[in-house]
C-alpha positions as CSV (number, residue, x, y, z in Angstrom):
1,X,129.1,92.5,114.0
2,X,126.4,94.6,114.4
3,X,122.9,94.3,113.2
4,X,123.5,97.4,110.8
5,X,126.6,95.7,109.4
6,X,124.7,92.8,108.6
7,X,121.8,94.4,106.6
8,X,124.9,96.2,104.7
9,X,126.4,93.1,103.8
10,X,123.2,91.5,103.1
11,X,122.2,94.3,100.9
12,X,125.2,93.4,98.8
13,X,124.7,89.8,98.4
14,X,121.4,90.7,97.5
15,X,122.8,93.0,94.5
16,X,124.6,90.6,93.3
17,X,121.7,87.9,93.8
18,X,119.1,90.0,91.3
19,X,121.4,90.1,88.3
20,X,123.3,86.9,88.6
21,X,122.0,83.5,87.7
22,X,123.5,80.4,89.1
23,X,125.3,79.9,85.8
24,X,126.3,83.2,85.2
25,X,129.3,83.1,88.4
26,X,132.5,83.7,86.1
27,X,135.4,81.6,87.6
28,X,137.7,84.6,88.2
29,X,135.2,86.2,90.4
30,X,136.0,83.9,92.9
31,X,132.8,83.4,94.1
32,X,130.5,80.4,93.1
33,X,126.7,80.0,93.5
34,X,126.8,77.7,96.3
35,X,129.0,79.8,98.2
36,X,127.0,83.0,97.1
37,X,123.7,81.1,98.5
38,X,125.2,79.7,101.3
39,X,126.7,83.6,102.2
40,X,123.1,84.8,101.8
41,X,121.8,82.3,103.6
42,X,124.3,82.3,106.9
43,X,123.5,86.0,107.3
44,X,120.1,85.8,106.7
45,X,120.2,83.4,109.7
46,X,122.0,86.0,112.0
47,X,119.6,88.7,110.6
48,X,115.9,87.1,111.1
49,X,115.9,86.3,114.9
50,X,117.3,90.1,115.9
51,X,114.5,91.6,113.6
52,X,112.0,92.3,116.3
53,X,110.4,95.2,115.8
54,X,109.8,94.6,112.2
55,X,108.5,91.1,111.9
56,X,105.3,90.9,109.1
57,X,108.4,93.2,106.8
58,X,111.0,90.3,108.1
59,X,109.0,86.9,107.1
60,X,107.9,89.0,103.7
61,X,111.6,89.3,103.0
62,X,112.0,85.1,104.4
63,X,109.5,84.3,101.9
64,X,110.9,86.0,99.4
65,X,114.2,84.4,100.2
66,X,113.1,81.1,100.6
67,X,111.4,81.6,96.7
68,X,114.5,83.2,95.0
69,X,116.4,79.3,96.7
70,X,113.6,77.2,95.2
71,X,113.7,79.0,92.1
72,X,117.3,79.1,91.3
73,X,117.6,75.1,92.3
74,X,114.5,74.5,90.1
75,X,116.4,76.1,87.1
76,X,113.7,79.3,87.4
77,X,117.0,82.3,87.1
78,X,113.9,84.6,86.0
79,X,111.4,83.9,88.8
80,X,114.9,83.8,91.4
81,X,115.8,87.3,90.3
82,X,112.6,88.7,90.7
83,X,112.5,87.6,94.5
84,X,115.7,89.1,94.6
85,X,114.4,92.0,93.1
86,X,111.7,91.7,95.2
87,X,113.9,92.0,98.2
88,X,116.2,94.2,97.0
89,X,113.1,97.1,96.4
90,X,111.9,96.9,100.3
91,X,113.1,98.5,102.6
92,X,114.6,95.4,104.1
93,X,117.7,98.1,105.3
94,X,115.3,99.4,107.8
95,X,114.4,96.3,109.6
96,X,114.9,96.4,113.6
């Protein structure tokens, strides 16, 4: 898959991030938390070592991945969606 694809898919687990809590993954969505995180995190890892152009934009976008984790484990939904947010808002899309 290419590095386009990814972002694209990314960008979409992202969307979903910023307006759902972990508690808020209804049963017949099919999708829970954990696999939602562990999605965001498996492409995340196929994203960040082909960004090379881009790389202050890329570890802002880690950090604020690696926040939005901490915060939804620590029971913080607020401070997890505003990473997301946070994320979401760059222009994370454009990364090379």
């Amino acid at each position: 898959m290419s590095l386009s694809e990814k972002l694209k898919d990314f960008a979409g687990a992202i969307a979903l991030a910023k307006s759902s809590a972990p508690d808020q993954y209804d049963e017949w969505y099919g999708w829970t938390y954990e696999t939602h995180m562990a999605d965001l995190k498996e492409l995340w890892s196929h994203i960040h070592p082909r960004l090379m152009r881009d790389r202050e934009q890329a570890e802002e976008v880690n950090s604020n991945l690696q926040r939005m984790f901490d915060a939804f484990e620590n029971g913080k939904n607020a401070e997890g969606r505003a990473a997301a947010w946070a994320i979401y808002n760059s222009n994370f899309r454009e990364l090379r």
